[in-house]
KENU-77002 format. One line per 5 residues: for each residue z, x, y of C-alpha. Coordinates in steps of 0.05 Angstrom, whole numbers, plus 5000, padded with zeros to 4 digits. Layout:
N
Z,X,Y  ...
REM end
This chain:
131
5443,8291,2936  5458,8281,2865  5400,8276,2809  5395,8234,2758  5327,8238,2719
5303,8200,2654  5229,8218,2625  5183,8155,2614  5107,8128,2613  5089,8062,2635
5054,8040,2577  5120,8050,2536  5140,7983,2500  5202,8008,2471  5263,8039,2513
5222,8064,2571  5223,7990,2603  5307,7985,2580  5317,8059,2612  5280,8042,2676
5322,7972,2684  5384,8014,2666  5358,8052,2736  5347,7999,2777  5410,7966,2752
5448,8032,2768  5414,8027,2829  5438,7960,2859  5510,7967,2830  5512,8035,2874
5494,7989,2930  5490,8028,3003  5518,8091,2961  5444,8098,2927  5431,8136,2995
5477,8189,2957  5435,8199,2897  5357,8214,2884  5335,8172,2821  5264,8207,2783
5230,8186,2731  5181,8232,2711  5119,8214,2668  5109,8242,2596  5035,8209,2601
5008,8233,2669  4940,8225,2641  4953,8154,2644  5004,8147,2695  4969,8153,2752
5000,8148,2826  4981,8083,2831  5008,8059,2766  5068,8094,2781  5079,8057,2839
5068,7984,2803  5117,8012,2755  5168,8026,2801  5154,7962,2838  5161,7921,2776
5235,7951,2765  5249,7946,2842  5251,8014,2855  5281,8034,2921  5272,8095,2964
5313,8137,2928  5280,8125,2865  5219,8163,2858  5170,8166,2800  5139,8225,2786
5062,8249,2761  5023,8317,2753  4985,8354,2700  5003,8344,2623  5017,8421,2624
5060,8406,2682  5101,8346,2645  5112,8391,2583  5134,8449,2622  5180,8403,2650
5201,8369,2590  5208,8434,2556  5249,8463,2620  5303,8403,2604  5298,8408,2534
5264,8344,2526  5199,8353,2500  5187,8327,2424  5111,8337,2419  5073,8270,2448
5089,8217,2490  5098,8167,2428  5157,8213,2399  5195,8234,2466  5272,8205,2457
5321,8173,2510  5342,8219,2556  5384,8214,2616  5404,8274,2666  5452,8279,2717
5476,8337,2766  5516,8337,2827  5488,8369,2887  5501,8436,2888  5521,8442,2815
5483,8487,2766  5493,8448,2703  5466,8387,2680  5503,8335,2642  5459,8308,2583
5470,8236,2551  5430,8233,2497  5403,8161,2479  5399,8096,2509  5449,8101,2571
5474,8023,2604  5493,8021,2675  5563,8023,2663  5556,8091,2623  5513,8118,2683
5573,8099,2736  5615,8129,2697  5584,8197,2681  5559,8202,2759  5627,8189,2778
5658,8249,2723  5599,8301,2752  5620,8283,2821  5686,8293,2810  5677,8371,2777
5647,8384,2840
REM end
């Protein structure tokens, strides 16, 4: 399936809550196509974002099967962060940050910023198609 990953925390009161209704808005307009893609968000506070918060997170934005939210160690989130070139230090400066690569594919395509629905159809769309 194709990826498309963001990083948040659910404590975030500034873009987190836009980037995770950007998901679950990229989500329903993908309708029975959703099947197609895995959706993770992974936690830049897992010291806080525990399973079960993750989970009323996800259920709050109406996250579907194919949109899992992700926990672990905070050396694990950095490496990760770090791995994607996303890491800025602390939870409170992390940036938007959306990901997305075709199955298969090596590369990742980066959009930098906040990212609407529209801009997320369009960019899965382009990766699928360089296939």
């Amino acid at each position: 399936r194709a990826v498309i990953l963001n990083f948040i925390f659910t404590t975030c009161s500034s873009f987190c809550p836009l980037s995770s209704q950007t998901f679950a808005e990229f989500q329903n307009r993908l309708g029975s196509a959703a099947e197609n893609v895995h959706l993770m968000s992974i936690s830049v506070d897992p010291e806080q974002d525990t399973p079960e918060r993750l989970r009323e997170y996800a259920r709050k934005f109406g996250a579907g099967p194919g949109w899992q939210h992700y926990t672990g160690t905070l050396a694990a989130s950095r490496a990760t962060q770090r791995a994607f070139g996303a890491y800025r230090g602390d939870k409170m400066s992390h940036t938007p940050l959306t990901l997305i690569r075709a199955a298969g594919a090596k590369t990742w395509r980066r959009i930098e910023g906040f990212a609407t629905p529209d801009d997320l159809l369009s960019e899965y769309r382009q990766v699928l198609a360089l296939k």
